[in-house]
Residue frames as a rotation matrix with the C-alpha (Angstrom) as fourth column:
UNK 1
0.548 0.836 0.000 0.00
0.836 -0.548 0.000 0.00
0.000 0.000 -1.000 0.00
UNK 2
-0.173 -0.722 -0.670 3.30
0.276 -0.688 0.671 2.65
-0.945 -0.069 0.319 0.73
UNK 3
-0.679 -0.337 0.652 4.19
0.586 0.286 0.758 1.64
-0.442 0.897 0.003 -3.01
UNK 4
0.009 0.811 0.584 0.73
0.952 -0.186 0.243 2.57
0.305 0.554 -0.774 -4.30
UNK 5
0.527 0.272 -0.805 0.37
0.657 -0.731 0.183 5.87
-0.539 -0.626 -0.564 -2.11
UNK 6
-0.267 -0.877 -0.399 3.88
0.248 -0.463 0.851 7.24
-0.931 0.128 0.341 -3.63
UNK 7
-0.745 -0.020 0.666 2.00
0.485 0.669 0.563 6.61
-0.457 0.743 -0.489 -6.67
UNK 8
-0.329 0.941 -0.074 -1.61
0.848 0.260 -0.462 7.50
-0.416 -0.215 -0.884 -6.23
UNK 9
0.454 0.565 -0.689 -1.61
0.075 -0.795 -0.602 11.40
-0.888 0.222 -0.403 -8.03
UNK 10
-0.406 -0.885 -0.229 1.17
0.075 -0.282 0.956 10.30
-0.911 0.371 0.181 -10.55
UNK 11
-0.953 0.044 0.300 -0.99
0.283 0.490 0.825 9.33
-0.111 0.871 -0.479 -13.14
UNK 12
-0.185 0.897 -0.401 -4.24
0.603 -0.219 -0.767 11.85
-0.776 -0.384 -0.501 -13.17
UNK 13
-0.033 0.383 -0.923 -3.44
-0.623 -0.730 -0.281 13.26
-0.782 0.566 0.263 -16.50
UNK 14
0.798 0.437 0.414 -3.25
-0.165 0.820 -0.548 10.49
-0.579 0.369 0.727 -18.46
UNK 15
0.184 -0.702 0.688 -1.54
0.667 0.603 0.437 8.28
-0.722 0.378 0.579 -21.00
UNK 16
0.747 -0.213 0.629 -1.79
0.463 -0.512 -0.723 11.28
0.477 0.832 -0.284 -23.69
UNK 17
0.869 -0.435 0.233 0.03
-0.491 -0.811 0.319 13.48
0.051 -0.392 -0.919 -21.53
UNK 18
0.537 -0.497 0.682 2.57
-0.201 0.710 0.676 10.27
-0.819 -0.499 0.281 -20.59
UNK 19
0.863 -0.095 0.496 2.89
0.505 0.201 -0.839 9.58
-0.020 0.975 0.222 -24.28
UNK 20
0.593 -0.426 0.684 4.42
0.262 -0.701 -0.663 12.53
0.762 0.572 -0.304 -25.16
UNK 21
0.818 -0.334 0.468 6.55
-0.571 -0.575 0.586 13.28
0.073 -0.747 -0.661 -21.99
UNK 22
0.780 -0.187 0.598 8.01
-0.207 0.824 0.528 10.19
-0.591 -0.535 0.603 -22.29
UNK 23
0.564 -0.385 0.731 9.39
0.825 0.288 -0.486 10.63
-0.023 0.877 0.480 -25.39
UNK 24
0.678 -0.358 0.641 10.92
0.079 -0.832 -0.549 13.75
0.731 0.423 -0.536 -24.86
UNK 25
0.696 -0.207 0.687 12.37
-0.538 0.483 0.691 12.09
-0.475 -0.851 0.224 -21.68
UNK 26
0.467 -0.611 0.640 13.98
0.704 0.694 0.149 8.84
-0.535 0.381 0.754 -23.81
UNK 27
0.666 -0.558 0.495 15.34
0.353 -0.349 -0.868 11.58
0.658 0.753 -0.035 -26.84
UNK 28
0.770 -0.314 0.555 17.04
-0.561 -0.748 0.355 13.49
0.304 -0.585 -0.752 -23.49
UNK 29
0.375 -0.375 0.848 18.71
-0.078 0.899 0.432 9.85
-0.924 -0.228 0.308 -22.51
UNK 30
-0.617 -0.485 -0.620 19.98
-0.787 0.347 0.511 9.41
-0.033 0.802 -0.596 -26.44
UNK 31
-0.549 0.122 0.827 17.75
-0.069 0.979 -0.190 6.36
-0.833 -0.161 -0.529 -26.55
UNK 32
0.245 0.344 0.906 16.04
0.841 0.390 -0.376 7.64
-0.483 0.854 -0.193 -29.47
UNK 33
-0.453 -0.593 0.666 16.80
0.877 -0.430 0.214 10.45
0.160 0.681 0.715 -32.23
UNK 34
-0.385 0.674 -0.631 15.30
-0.251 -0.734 -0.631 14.12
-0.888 -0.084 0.452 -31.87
UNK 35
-0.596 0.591 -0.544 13.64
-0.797 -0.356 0.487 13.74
0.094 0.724 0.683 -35.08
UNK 36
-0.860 0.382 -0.337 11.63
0.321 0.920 0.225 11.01
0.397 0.086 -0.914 -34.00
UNK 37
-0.746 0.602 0.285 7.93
-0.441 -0.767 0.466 11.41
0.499 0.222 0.837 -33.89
UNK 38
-0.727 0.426 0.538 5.19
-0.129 0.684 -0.718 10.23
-0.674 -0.591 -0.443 -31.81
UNK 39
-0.900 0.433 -0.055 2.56
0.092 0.313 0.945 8.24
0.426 0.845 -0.321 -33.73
UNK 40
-0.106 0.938 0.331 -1.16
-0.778 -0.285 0.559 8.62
0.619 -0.198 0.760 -33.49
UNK 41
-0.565 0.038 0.824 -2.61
-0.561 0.715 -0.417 7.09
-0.605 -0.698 -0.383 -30.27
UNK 42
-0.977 -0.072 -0.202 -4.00
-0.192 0.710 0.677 3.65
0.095 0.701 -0.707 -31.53
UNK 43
-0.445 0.896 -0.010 -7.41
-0.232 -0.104 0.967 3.27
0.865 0.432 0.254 -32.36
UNK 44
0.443 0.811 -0.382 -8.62
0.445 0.171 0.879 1.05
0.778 -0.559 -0.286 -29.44
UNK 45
-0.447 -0.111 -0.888 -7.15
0.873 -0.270 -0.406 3.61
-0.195 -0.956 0.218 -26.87
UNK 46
0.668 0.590 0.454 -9.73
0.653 -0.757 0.023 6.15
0.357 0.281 -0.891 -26.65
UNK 47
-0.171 -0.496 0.851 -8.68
0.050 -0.867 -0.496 9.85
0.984 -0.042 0.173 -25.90
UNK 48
-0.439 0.170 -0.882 -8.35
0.854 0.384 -0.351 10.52
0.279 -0.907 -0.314 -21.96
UNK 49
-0.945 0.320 0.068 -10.11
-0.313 -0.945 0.089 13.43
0.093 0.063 0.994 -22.45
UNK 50
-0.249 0.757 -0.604 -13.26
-0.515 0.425 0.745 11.33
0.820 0.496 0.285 -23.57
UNK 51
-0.466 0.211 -0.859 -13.22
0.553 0.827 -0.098 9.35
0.690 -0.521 -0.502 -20.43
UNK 52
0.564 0.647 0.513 -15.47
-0.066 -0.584 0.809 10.33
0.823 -0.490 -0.287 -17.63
UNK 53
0.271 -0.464 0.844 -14.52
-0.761 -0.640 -0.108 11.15
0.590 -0.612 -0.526 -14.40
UNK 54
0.566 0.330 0.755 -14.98
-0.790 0.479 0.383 8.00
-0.235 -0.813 0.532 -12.72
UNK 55
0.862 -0.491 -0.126 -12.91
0.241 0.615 -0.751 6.07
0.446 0.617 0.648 -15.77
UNK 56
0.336 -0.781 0.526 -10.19
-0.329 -0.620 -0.712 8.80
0.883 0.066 -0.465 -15.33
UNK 57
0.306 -0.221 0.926 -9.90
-0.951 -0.023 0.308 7.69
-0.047 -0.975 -0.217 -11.50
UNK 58
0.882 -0.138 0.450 -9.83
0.084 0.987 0.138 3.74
-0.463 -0.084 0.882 -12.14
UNK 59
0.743 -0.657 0.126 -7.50
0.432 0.327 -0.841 3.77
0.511 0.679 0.527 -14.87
UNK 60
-0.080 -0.910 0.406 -4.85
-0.575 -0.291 -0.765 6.22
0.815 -0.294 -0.500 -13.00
UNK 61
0.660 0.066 0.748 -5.52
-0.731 0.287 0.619 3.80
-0.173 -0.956 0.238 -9.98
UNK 62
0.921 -0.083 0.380 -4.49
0.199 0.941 -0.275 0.73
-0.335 0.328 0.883 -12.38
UNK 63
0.471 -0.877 -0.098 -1.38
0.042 0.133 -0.990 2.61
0.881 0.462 0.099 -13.55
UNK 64
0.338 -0.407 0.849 -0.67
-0.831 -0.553 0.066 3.66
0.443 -0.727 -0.525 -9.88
UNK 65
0.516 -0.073 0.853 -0.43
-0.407 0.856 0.320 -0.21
-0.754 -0.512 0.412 -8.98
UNK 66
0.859 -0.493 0.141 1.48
0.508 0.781 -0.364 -1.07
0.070 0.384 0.921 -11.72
UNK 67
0.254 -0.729 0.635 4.33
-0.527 -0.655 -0.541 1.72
0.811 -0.197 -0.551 -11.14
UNK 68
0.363 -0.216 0.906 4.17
-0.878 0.246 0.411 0.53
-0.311 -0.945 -0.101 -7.13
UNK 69
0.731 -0.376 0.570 4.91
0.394 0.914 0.098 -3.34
-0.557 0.153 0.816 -8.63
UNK 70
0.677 -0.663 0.319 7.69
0.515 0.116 -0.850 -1.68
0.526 0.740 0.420 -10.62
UNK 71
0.073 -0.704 0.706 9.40
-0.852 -0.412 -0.323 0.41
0.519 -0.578 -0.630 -7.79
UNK 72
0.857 0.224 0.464 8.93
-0.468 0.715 0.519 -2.85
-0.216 -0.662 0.718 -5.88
UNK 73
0.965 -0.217 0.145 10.83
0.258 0.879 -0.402 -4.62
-0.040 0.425 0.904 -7.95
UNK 74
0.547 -0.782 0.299 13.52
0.121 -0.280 -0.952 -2.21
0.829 0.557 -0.059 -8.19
UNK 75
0.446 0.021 0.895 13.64
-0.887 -0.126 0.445 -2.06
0.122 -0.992 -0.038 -4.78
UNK 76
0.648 -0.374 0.663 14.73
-0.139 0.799 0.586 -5.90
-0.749 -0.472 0.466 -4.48
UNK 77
0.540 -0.775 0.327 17.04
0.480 -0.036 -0.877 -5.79
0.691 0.631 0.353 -7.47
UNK 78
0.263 -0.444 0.857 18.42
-0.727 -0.675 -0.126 -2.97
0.634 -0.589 -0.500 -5.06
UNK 79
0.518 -0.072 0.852 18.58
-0.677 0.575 0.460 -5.68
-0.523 -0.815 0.249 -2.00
UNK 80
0.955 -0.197 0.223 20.13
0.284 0.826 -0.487 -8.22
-0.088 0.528 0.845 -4.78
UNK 81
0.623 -0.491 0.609 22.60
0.232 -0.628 -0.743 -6.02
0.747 0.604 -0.277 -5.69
UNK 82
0.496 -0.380 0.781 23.62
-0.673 -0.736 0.070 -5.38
0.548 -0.560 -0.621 -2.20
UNK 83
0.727 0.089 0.681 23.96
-0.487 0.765 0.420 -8.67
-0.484 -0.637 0.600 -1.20
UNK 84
0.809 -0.522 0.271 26.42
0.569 0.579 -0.584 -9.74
0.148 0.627 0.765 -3.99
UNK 85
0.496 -0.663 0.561 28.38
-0.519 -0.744 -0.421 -6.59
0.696 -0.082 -0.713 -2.85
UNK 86
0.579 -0.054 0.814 28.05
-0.815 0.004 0.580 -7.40
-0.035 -0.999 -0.041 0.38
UNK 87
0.608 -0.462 0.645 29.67
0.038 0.829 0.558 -11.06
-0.793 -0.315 0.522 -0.66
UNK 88
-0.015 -0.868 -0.496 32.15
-0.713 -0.339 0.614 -9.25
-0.701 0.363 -0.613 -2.91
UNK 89
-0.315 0.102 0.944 30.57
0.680 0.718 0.149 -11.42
-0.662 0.688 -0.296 -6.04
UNK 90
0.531 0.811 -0.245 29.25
0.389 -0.490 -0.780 -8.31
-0.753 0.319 -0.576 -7.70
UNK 91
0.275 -0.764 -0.584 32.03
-0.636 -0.600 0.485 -7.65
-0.721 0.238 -0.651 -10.04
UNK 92
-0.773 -0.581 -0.255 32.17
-0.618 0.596 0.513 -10.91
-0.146 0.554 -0.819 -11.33
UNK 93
-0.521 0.854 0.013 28.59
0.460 0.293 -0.838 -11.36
-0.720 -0.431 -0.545 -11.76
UNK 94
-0.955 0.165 0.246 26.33
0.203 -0.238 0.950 -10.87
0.216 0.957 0.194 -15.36
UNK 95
-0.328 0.938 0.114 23.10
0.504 0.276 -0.819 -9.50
-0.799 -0.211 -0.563 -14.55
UNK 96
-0.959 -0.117 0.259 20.78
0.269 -0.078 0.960 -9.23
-0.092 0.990 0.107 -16.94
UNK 97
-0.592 0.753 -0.288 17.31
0.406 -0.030 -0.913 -7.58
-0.696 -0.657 -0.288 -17.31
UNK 98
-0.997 0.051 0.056 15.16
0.074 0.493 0.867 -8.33
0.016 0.869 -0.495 -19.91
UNK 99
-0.269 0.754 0.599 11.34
-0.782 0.192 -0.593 -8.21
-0.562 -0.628 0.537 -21.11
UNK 100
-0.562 0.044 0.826 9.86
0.395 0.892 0.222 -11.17
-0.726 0.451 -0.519 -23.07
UNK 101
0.120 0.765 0.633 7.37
0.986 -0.168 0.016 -8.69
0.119 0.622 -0.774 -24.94
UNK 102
-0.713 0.231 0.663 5.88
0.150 -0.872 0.465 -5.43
0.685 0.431 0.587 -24.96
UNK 103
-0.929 0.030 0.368 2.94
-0.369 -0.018 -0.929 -4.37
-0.021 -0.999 0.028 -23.62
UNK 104
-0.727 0.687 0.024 -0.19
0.686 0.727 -0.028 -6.24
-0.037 -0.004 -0.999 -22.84
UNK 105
-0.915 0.187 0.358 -3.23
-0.191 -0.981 0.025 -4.19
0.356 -0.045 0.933 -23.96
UNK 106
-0.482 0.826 -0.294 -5.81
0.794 0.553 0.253 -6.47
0.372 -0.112 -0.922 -22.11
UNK 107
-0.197 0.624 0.756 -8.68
-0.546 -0.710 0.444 -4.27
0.814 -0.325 0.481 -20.90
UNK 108
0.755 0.266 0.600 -9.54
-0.618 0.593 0.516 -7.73
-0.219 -0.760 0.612 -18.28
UNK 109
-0.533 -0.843 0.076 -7.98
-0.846 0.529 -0.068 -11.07
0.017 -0.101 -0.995 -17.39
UNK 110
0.255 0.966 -0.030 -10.16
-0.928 0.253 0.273 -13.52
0.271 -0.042 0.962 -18.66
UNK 111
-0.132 -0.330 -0.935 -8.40
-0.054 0.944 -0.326 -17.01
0.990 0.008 -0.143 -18.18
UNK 112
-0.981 -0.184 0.061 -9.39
-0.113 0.288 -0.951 -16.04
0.158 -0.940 -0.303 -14.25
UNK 113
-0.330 0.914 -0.237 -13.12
-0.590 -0.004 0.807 -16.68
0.736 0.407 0.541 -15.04
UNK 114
0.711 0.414 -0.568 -14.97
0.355 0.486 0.799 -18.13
0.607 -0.770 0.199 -11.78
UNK 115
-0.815 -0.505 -0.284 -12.04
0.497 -0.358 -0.791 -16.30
0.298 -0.786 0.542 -9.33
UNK 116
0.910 0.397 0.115 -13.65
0.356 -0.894 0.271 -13.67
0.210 -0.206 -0.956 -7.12
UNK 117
-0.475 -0.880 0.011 -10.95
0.837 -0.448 0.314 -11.50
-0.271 0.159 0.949 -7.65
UNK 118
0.146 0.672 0.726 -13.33
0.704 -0.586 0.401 -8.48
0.695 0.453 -0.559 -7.96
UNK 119
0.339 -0.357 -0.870 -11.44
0.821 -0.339 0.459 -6.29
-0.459 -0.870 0.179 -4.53
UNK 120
0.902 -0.158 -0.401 -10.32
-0.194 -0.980 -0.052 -2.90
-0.384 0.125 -0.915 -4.86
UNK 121
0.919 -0.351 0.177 -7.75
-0.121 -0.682 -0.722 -2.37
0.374 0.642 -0.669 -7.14
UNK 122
-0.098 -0.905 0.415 -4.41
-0.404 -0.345 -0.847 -3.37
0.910 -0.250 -0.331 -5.87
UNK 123
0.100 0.310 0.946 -5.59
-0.967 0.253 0.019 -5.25
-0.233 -0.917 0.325 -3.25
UNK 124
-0.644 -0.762 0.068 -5.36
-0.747 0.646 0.159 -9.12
-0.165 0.052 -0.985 -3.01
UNK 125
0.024 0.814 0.580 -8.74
0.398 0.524 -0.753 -9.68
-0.917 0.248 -0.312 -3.95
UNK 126
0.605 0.063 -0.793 -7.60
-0.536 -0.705 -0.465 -7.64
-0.588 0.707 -0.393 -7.61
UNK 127
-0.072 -0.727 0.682 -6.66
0.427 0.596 0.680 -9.58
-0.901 0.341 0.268 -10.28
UNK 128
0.686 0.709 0.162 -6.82
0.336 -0.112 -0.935 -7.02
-0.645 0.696 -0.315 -13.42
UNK 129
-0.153 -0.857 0.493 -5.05
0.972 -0.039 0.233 -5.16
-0.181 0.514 0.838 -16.20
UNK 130
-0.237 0.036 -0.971 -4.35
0.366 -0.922 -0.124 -1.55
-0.900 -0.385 0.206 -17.13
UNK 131
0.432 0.858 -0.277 -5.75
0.434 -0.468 -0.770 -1.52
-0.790 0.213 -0.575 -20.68
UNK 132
0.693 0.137 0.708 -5.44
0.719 -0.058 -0.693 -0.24
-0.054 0.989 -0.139 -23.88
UNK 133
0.915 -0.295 0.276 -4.20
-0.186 -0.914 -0.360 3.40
0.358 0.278 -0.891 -23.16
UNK 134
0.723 -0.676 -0.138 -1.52
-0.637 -0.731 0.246 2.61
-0.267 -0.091 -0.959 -21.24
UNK 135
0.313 -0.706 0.635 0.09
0.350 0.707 0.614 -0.10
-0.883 0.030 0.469 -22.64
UNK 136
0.845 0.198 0.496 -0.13
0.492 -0.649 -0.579 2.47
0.207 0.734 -0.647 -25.51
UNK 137
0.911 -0.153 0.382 1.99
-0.254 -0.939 0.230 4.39
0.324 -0.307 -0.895 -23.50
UNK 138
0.657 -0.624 0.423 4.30
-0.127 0.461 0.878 1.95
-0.743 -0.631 0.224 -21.84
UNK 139
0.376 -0.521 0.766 5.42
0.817 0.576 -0.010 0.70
-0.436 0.630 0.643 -25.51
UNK 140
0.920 0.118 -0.373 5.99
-0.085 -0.871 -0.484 4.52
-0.382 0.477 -0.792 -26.25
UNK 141
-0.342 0.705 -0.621 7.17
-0.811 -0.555 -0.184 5.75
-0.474 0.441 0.762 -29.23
UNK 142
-0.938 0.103 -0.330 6.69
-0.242 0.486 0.840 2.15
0.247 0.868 -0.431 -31.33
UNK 143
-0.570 0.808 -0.150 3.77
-0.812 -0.527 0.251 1.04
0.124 0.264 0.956 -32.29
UNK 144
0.262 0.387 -0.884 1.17
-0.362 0.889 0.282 -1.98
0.894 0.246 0.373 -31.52
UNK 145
0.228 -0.090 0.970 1.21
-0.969 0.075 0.235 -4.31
-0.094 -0.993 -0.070 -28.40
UNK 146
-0.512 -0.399 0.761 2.10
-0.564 0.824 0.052 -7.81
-0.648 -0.402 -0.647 -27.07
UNK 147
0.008 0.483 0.876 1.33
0.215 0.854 -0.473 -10.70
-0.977 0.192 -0.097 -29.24
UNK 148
0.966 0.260 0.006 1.41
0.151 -0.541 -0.827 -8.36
-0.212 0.800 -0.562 -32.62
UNK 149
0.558 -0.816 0.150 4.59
0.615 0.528 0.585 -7.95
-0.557 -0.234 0.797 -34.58
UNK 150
0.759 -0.016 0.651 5.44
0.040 -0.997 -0.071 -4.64
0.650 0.080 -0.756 -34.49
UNK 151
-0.265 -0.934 0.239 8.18
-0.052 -0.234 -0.971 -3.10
0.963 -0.269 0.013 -32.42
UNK 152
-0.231 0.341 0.911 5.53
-0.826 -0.563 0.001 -2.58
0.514 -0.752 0.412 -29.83
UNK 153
0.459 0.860 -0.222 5.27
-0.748 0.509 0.427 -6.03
0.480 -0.030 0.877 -29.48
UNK 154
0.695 -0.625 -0.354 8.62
0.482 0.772 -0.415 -7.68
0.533 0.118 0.838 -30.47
UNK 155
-0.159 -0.708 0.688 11.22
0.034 -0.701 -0.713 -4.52
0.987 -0.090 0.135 -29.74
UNK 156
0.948 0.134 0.287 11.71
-0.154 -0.597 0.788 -4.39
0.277 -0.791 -0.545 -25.89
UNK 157
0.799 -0.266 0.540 15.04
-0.494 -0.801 0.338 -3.61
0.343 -0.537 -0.771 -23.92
UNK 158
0.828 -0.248 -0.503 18.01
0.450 0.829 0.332 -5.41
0.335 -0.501 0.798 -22.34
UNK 159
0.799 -0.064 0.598 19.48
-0.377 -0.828 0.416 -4.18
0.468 -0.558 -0.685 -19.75
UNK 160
0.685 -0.591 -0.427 23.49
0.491 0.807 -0.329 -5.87
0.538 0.016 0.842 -19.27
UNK 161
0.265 -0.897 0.355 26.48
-0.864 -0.384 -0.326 -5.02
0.428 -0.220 -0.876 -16.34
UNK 162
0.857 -0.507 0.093 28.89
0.427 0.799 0.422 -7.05
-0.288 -0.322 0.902 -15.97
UNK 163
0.799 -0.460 -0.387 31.69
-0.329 -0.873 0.359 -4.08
-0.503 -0.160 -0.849 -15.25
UNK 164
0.078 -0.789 0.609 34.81
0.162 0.613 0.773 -6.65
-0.984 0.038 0.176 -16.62
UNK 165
-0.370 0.031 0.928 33.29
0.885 0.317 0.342 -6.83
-0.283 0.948 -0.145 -20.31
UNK 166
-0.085 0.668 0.739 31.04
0.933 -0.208 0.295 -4.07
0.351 0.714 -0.606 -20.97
UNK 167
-0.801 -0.474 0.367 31.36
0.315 -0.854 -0.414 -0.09
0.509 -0.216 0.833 -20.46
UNK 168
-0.293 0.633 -0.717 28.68
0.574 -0.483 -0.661 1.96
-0.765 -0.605 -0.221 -18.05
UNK 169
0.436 0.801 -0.411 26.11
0.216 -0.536 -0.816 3.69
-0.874 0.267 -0.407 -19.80
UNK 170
-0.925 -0.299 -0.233 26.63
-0.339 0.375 0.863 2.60
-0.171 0.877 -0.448 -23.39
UNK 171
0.449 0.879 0.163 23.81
-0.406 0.363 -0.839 1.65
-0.796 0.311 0.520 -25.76
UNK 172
-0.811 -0.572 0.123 24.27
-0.280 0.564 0.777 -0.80
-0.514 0.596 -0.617 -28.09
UNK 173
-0.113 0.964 -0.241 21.58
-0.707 -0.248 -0.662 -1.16
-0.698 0.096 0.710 -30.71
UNK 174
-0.960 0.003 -0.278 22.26
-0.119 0.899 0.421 -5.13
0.252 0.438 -0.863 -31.72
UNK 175
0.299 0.890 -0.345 19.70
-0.776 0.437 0.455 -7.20
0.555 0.132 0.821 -32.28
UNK 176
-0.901 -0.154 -0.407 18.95
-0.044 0.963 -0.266 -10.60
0.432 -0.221 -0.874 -30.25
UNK 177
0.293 0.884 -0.365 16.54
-0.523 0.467 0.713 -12.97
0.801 -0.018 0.599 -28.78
UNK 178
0.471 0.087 0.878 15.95
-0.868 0.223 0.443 -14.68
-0.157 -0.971 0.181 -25.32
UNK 179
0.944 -0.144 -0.296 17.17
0.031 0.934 -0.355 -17.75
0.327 0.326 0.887 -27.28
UNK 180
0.529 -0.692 0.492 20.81
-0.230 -0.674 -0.702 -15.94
0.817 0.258 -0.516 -26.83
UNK 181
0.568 0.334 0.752 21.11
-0.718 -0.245 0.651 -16.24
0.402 -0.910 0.101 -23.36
UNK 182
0.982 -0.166 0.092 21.92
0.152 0.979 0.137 -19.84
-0.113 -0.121 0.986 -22.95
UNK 183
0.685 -0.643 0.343 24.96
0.647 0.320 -0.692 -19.44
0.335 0.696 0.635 -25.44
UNK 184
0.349 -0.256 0.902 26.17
-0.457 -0.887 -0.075 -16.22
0.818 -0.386 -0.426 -23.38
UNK 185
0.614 -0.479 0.627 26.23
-0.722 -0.021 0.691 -17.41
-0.318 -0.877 -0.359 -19.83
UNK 186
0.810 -0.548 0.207 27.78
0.515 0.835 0.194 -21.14
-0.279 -0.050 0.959 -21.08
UNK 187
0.145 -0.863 0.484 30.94
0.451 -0.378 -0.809 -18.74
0.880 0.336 0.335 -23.15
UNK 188
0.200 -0.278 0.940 31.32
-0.793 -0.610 -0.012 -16.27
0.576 -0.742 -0.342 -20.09
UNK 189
0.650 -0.069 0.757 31.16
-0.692 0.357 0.627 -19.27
-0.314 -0.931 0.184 -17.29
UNK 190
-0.228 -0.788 -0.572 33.49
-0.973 0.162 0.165 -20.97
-0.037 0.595 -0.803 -19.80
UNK 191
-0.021 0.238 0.971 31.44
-0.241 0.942 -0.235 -24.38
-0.970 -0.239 0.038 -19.72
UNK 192
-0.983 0.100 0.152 31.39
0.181 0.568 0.802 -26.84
-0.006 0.817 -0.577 -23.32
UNK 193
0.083 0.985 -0.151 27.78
-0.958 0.037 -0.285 -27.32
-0.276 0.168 0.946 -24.80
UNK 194
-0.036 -0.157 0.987 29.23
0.303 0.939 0.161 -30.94
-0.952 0.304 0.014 -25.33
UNK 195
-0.859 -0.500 -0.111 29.65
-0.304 0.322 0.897 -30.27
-0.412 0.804 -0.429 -28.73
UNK 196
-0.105 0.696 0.710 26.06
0.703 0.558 -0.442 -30.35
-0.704 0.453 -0.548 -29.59
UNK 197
-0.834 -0.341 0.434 24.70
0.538 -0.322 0.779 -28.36
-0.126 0.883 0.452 -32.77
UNK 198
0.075 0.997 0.011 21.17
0.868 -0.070 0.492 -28.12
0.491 -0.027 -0.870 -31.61
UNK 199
-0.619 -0.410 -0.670 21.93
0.673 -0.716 -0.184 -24.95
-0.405 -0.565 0.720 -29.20
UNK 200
0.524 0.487 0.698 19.46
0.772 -0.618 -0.149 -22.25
0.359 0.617 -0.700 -30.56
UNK 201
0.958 0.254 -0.132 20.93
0.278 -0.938 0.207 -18.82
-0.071 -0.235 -0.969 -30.29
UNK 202
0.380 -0.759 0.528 24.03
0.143 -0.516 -0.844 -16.48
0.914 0.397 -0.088 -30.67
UNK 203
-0.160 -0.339 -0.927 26.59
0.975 -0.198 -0.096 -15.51
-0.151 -0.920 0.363 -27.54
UNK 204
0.853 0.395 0.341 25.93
0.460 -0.877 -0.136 -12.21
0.246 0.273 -0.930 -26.93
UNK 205
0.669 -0.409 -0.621 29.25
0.191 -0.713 0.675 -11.40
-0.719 -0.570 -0.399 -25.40
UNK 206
-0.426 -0.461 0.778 30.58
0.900 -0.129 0.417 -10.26
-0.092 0.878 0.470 -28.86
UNK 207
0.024 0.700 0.714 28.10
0.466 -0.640 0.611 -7.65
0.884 0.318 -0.342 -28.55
UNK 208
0.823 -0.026 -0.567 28.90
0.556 0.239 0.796 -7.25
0.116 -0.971 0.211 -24.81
């Protein structure tokens, strides 16, 4: 509940506003170009103008609980991180941080059909999703969500330090694939693959 609270006024103008801040946020970071443009919001996110008042409140509730589950998280990465100091393994340690998609633009979560999972928001009786607009937003600027093969779908992030191989704040704009992974830690931890052929994926620490 902290998590959510810190949260709870961040997201009262909406994903249009978010959209467009965000981008001008990433071009400030070098992560994209200044001449890059934001595309029209997609069709099935209405305008957050258009919502009524009572929409406007749910939906910034639903982004306010998914922000709180993302400071969370950074929060124990944070506690991970200390702990590998703390056993002087953190130097010699690849972490790696990765999604599998985009975003999800469910509006519900139907596969929980017969749950009562119908609790406030953010509570532990709440099993829902945040919805067209902002996963609009989340995937800002590319276009299209999870499951769809667009950038907005396929294109997401990977986040690598491992301080030995690879420089601090550095973008690298290779392609790869989760398939990768495997073939990475076995070269870095110097282990064989026995010599099989079947192995899907590239090492990444060429790219590293």
């Amino acid at each position: 509940p902290g998590d959510i609270e810190k949260y709870a006024d961040r997201y009262r103008e909406g994903w249009d506003r978010l959209r467009q801040t965000r981008l001008e946020r990433m071009k400030q970071l070098g992560l994209f170009s200044a001449q890059i443009e934001l595309p029209r919001r997609e069709s099935e996110a209405k305008a957050w103008e258009r919502l009524s008042r009572s929409e406007r409140k749910e939906y910034a509730r639903k982004m306010a609980v998914y922000a709180a589950m993302v400071d969370r998280m950074d929060q124990n990465i944070g506690r991970l991180l200390a702990e590998l100091q703390r056993q002087r393994q953190l130097e010699d340690t690849l972490i790696v941080f990765l999604s599998d998609n985009g975003a999800a633009r469910s509006e519900g979560v139907p596969y929980t059909s017969g749950w009562d999972k119908s609790g406030p928001i953010g509570s532990p009786q709440s099993f829902t999703a945040y919805g067209h607009g902002w996963a609009n937003a989340s995937n800002t600027p590319l276009r299209r969500y999870k499951a769809e093969l667009f950038e907005g779908g396929i294109a997401s992030p990977l986040i690598a330090r491992y301080p030995t191989l690879i420089s601090a704040n550095t973008i690298n704009r290779s392609v790869g694939h989760i398939m990768d992974l495997m073939p990475t830690c076995l070269e870095l931890a110097h282990v064989s693959s026995n010599g099989t052929d079947t192995l899907a994926g590239q090492s990444l620490v060429p790219v590293f």
